[in-house]
N, C-alpha and C positions, 0 to 999 in steps of 0.2 A: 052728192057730187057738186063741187062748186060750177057754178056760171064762167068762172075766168076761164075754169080749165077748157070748156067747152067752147066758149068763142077763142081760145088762143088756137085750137084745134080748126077750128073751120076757117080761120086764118091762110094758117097755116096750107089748107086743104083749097084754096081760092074758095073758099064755099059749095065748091059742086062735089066730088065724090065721096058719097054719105059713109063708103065702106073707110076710104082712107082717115077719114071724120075721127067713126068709131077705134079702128085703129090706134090712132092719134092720140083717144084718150085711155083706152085701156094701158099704153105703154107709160102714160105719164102717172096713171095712178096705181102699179106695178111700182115703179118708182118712189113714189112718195110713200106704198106701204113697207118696200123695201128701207125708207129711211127713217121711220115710223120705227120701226120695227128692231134699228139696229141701234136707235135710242135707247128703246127699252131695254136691251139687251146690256148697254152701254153702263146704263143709272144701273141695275143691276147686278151686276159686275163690281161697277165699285162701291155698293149700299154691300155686297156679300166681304167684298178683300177688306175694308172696312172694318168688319166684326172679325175678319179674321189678324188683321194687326192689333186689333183691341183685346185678344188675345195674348200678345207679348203682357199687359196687366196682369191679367192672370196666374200668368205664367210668375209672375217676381212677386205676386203675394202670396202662392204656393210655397217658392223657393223661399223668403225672409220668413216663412210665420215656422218652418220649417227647422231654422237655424237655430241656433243658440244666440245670446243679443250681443254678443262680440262680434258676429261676423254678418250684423242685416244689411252697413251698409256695402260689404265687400259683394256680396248676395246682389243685391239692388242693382249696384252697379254693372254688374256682366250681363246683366239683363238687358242693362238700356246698350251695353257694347252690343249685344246679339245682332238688334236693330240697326246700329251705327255701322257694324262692320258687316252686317248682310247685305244691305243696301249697296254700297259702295263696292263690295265683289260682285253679286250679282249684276249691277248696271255695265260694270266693266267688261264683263265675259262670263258670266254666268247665264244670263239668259241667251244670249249666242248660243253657247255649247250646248244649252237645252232646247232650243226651239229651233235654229239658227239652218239654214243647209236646202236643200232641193225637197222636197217636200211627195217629190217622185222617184228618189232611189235611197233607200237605205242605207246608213251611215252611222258611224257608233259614235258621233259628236257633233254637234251643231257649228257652222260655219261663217255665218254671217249675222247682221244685226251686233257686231260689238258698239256697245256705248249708245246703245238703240239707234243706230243710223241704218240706212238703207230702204225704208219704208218711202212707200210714194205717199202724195196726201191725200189718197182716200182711204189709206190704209193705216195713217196714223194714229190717227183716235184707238183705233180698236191695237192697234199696237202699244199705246200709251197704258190702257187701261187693262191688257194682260200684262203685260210687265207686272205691275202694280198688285195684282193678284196673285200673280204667282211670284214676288218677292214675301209676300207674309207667308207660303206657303216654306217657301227658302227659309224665312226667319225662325217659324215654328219648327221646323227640323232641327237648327242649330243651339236652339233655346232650350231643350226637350235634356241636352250634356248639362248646363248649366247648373241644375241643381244636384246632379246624380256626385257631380265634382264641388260641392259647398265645402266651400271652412279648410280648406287644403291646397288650392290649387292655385298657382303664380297670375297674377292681371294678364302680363302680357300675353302670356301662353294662350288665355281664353280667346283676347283678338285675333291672334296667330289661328286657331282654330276653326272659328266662327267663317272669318274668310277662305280659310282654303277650301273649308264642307261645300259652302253656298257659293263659294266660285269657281269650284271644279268636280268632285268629288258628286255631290249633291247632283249637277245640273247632267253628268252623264248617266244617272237613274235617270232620272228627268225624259230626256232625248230618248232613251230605250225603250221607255214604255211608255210617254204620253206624245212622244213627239211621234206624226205620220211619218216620219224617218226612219225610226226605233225599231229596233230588231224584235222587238217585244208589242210594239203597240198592234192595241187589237182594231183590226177593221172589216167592214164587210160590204156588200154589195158588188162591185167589180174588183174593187180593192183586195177583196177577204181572201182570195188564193198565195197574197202575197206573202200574210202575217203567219206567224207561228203556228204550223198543223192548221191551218184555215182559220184561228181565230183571234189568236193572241191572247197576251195576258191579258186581264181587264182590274184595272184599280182604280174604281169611281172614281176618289177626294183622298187614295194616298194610306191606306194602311201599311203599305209595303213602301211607297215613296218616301213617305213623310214622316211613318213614326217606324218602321224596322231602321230606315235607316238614320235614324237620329237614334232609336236604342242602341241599335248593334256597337253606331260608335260611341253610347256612351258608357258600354259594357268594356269595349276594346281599353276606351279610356282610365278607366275607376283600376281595370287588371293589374296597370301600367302604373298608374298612380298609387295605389294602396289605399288601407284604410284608413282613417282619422286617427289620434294619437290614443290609443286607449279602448279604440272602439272594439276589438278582438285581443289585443296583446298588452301585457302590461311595459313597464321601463325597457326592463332587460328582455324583453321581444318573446315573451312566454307568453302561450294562448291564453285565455283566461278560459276559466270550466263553464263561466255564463258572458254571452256577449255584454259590454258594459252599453244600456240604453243613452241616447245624449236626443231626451225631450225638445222639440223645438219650441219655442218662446211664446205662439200665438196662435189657436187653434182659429180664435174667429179669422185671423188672415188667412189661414190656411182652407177655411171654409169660404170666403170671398172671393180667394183666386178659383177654388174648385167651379163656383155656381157662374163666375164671366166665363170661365173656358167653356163650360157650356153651353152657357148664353152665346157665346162666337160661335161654337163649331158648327149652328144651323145654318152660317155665312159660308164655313168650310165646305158641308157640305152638300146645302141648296145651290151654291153659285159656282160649283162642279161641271153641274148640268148644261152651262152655257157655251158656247162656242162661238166665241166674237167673231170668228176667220172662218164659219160656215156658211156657205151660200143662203142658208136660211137660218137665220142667225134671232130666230123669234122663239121664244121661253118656251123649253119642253115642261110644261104644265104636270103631267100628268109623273114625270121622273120626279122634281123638286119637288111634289107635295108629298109623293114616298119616304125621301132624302130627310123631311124633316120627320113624320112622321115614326120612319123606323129608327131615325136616330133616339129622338125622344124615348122610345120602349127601352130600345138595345142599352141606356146607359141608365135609365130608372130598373131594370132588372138587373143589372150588374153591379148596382149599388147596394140593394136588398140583399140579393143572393152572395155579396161577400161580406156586409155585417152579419146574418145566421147562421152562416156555415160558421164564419171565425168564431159566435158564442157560442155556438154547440163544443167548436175545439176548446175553447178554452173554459169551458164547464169541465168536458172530458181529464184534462189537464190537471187543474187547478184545483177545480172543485166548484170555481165560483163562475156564474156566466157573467159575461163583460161586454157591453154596449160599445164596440168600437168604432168612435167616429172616423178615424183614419182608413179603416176596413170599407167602410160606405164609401167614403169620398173619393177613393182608388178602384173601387170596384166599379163606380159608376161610369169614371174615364176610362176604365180598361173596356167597360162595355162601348163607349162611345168610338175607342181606337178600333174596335172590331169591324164596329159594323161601318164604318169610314168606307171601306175599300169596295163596299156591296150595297148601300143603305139605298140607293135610286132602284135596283134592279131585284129585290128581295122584298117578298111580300110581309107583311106585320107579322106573321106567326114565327117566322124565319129569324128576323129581328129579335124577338125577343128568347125565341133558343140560341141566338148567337152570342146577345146578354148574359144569360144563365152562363154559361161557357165560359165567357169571359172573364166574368168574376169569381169564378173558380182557378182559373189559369194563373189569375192577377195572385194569388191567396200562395197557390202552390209555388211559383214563381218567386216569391216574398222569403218564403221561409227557404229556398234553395239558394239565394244570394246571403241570407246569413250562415246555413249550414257549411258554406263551403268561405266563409269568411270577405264575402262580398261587399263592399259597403256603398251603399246609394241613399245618401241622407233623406232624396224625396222618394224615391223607389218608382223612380222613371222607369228601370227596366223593365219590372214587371208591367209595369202601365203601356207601354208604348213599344216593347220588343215583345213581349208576351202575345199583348191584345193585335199589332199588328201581324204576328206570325200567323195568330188565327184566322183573321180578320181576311187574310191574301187566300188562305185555303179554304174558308166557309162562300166565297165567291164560286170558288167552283165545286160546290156541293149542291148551293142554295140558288142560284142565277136564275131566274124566274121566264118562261118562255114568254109570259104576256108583259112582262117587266123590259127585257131585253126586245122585244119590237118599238115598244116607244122609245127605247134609247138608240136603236140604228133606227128610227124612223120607216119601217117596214108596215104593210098595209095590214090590215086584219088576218087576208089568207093566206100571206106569206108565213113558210116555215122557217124556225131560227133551229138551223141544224146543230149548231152547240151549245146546251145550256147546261146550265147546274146537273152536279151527277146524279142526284137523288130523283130529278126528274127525267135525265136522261133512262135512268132502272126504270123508273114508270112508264115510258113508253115501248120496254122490253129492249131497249139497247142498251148493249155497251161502250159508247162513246166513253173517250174520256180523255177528250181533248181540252177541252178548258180546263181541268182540275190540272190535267200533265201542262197545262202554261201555266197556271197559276205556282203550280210548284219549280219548274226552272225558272219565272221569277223571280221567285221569291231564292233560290240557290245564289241568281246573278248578282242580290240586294247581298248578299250577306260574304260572298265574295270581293263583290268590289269595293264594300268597304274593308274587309281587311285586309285588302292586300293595298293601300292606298291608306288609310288613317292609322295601321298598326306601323309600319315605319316612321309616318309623322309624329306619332305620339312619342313612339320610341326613341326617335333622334329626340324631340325635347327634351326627354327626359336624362338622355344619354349630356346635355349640354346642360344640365341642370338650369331650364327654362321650364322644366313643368309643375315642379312640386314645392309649394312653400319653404322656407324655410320653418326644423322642427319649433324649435321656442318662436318664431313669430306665429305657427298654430296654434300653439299654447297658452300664449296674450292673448289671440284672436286678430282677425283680418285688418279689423278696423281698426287696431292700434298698428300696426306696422305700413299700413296702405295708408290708411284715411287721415292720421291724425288725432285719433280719438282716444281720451286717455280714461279707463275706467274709473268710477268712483265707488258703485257700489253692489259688484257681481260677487257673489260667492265663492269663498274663499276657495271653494273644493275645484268651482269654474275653472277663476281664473285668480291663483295662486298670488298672496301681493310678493315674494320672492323673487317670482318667475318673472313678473312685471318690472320689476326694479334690476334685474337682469339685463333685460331687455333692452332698457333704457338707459342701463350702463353699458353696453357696447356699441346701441346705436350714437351712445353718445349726446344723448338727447338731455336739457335739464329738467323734464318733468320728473316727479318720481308718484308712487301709487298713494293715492292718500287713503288710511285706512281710518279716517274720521272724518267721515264724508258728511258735507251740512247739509240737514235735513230739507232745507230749501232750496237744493239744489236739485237738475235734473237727474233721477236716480237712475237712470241710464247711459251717467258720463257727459262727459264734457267734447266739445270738438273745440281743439286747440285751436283752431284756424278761425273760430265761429267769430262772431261779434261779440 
């Protein structure tokens, strides 16, 4: 204890009553751990939001190594729009509608806080530094469409999208389930009579926030869109009897972006656990070293468990077994999307059968968007609608009685009368109230995006705003967007014909050079360049 504090106290106290004294200090050093405390909370926070916007990287080395090399920098680009036009709707009215409103009666949209105004200035910091947190969470929602729509889809259309998700669309999940408003958010202690059957849904870090609802729209979206020129159907729109493969360009970028999104999502879902705007707003400990810990299992077994199954299938198959890195590298995110939603409140063995799971969902899920003629160049759906759909239901199977008192903060002997069902059976009840919110959750996520992004999509398209035009697919992205004129892709790519087509009706004087100098960039030229 410092001496200042002590003599400002008996100051204070004229020096004689020893109780007011004591008093005097205990209220000042309340105080200081109180600020102490909301530091920590503070750096935290944004050391977590951090890893999760360094995540957007990830995400565009997935998406380009993915591609075919005509369309990396089209690719690239929507990536860094995700960021640009997340930011900008969400600061406007996005975080409003998600957080925004009376915080003691229930509301299906957020009211206040546009343009982040209304905050007093004690309340700012910690207002400044959620925003920020939960804009990468915004952004990773809207980024998740991004690749599912490569090598097909109009620029502008992508900004149009991005913004409407993460400025409206997005932040009313948001509000429902995370915001103390939300018809969905779970709470307890006096609060807990309030929410859903006494408990509400509970989505730690967002498998039903962040990745059902970035899959579903980017399921809604691809419907809408179609496939790539070739990828199921030939010229004249006839199925083909094998889907035609179109190899992306770069397995090591595609393995870089895998192992950042990783590397982030301990940000995603260690600094879940925080609550800037809680009275005790000091690091629950004992949640975030679960948080990293089951993440780590849940997406190293759902990495394993979808490279052996797939070489078992494809021994079965084929005849020959086949080491599939793409199999690993999906497996592991579909495990990571799983346990998103549970990984604080679910003990390690949990974790890693929701793994296993996972990367079987991911595998099955894979091959039913080709059988039915689906086309998702990164296979976002399976990764992030799959794992998330799980992910929202293993919560209320798996929810941990000792896991759940350190997340409401409840003593040793307090009972937590809803937890996961598999424990609720062990204690010879029938409860099954948490699994029944977790599934009207997850019903409201899969509702309100289509009845809200299938119109959007669908007017685009109806205005012919959403889908490339055919022969600028067929050049590729980057000749018709960027400026970039191929020199030396393969003829079967990208056609010199179709390019010289191209370039006669845009009118343009480049034409395809099909004696391209060997000392030049063999990946094309950018007209624009130096």
């Amino acid at each position: 204890m410092s001496n200042s504090i002590v003599n400002e106290c008996i100051q204070d106290a004229g020096g004689g009553d020893v109780t007011t004294q004591l008093e005097c200090v205990a209220q000042i050093l309340s105080v200081n751990q109180k600020a102490e405390s909301d530091l920590i909370a503070v750096f935290f926070l944004v050391f977590c939001a951090t890893l999760v916007f360094f995540m957007q990287s990830g995400f565009a080395m997935i998406c380009s190594g993915c591609v075919r090399k005509k369309n990396v920098q089209n690719t690239m680009l929507k990536s860094l729009l995700d960021v640009c036009g997340s930011s900008i709707a969400f600061y406007l009215v996005g975080y409003a509608f998600a957080f925004g409103g009376n915080p003691e009666k229930k509301s299906f949209i957020g009211t206040s806080h546009f343009l982040l105004l209304g905050a007093d200035d004690d309340n700012l910091a910690m207002l400044y530094t959620h925003w920020f947190f939960q804009f990468a969470f915004a952004a990773t929602a809207a980024t998740i469409v991004a690749g599912t729509l490569a090598e097909r889809c109009q620029m502008n259309a992508y900004l149009y999208f991005s913004m409407a998700l993460t400025g409206f669309v997005y932040p009313v999940i948001v509000h429902s389930i995370w915001s103390s408003s939300g018809f969905l958010n779970a709470s307890t202690g006096s609060n807990a009579s309030e929410s859903l059957l006494g408990v509400g849904m509970i989505d730690f870090a967002g498998s039903g926030v962040v990745h059902v609802t970035g899959g579903s729209c980017a399921l809604l979206a691809t419907l809408l869109l179609g496939p790539r020129k070739g990828r199921f159907y030939d010229d004249r729109g006839n199925k083909l009897e094998e889907p035609k493969v179109f190899p992306g360009h770069s397995k090591s970028l595609q393995m870089l972006g895998t192992m950042i999104l990783w590397f982030g999502w301990y940000g995603f879902n260690a600094g879940s656990a925080v609550d800037v705007f809680s009275s005790d707003s000091s690091l629950n400990l004992p949640i975030i070293s679960a948080a990293v810990v089951n993440s780590t299992l849940s997406g190293s077994i759902g990495g394993v468990v979808a490279l052996f199954v797939n070489l078992v299938i494809q021994e079965r198959l084929t005849g020959e077994p086949l080491f599939k890195l793409s199999s690993s590298m999906n497996g592991a995110l579909a495990g990571l999307v799983a346990v998103t939603g549970c990984c604080g409140l679910v003990e390690p063995w949990a974790a890693v059968l929701i793994g296993f799971i996972a990367g079987l969902l991911y595998l099955l899920a894979s091959h039913l968007l080709i059988k039915f003629c689906i086309d998702d160049a990164v296979d976002a759906i399976p990764v992030h609608l799959a794992g998330g759909v799980w992910g929202v239901i293993a919560t209320g199977l798996f929810a941990s009685p000792r896991q759940l008192k350190f997340w409401y903060g409840l003593s040793e002997n307090d009972l937590v009368k809803h937890v996961g069902w598999f424990y609720s059976w062990g204690r010879g009840s029938t409860d099954f109230s948490l699994l029944a919110c977790q599934l009207i959750g997850l019903i409201f996520i899969l509702a309100w995006t289509a009845v809200t992004m299938f119109p959007f999509f669908f007017l685009l398209n109806y205005m012919g705003l959403f889908r490339s035009d055919a022969l600028e697919e067929i050049v590729g992205l980057d000749v018709s967007y960027h400026g970039y004129t191929p020199r030396t892709f393969k003829d079967e790519e990208v056609p010199a014909e179709r390019v010289n087509e191209y370039l006669a009706r845009s009118g343009r004087r480049y034409t395809y050079n099909l004696d391209p100098n060997p000392e030049e960039d063999n990946e094309g030229v950018d007209r624009f360049g130096d």
